[in-house]
N, C-alpha and C positions, 0 to 999 in steps of 0.2 A: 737809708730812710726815705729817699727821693721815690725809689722801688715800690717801695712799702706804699707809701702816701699813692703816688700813681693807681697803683694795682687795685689795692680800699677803693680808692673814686670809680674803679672799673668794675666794685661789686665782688672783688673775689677778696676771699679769707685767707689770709696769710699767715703761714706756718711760722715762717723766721722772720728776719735774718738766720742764715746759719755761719758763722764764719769760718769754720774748719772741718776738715773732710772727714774727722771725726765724728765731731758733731754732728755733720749731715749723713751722714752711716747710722748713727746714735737714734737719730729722729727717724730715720726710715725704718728704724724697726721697730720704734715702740708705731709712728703715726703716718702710714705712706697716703704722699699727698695723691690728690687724682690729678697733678700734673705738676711742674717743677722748671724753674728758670734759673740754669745754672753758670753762674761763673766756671772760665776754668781753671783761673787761678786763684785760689782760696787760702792767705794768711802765706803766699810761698811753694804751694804745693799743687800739684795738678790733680784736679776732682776726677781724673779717671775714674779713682775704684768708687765714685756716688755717681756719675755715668754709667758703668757696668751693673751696679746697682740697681736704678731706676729702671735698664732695659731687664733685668730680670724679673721685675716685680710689674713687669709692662707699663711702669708710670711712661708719660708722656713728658719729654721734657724739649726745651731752647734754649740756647744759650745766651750769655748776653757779656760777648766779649770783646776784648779791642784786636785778639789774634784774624790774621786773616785768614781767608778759605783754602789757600793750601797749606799752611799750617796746621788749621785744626782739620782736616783731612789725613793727615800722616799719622791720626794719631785711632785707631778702630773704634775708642770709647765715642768718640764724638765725630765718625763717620756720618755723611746723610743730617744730622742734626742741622736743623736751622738757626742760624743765627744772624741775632737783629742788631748786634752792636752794640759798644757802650761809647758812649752813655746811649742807652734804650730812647729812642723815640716813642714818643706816650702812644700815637697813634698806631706805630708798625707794632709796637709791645700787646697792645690790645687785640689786632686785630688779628698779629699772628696767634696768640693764646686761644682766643675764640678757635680759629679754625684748629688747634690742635685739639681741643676737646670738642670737637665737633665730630672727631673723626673716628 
């Protein structure tokens, strides 16, 4: 909810929460966002296949985990991908968003 609140105050329309990688698969095909801040572990599971996802459907996405960078490097879904940490800093969450759809 913190996410949520944050993001509102930053002007963007928020899809979820989504909690499960179900769901977030579920939601990418009826409503794909034009960008996406993903956990990578969602209810236990690793959001790879809404990673692989998002890059197929070109959405833009960051992550927003507590794994570190050689960790989520080992994994190809979320090679290259940015990520701001959690808990998200409101200011790095904002700014890094802007410049993804900026791009």
């Amino acid at each position: 909810m913190e996410l949520t609140d944050l993001l509102e105050g930053g002007c963007y329309t928020v899809l979820g929460p989504v909690a499960t990688v179900a769901a977030a698969l579920a939601m990418l095909g009826r409503t794909p966002p034009h960008a996406c801040l993903l956990d990578v572990n969602l209810r236990g599971e690793l959001s790879t296949p809404v990673a692989h996802a998002l890059k197929e459907q070109n959405v833009p996405f960051l992550l927003s985990s507590a794994y570190d960078h050689a960790t989520l490097n080992q994994n190809p879904a979320f090679d290259g991908v940015a990520n701001i940490g959690k808990p998200a800093p409101r200011e790095r969450l904002l700014s890094t968003l802007a410049s993804l759809l900026a791009t």
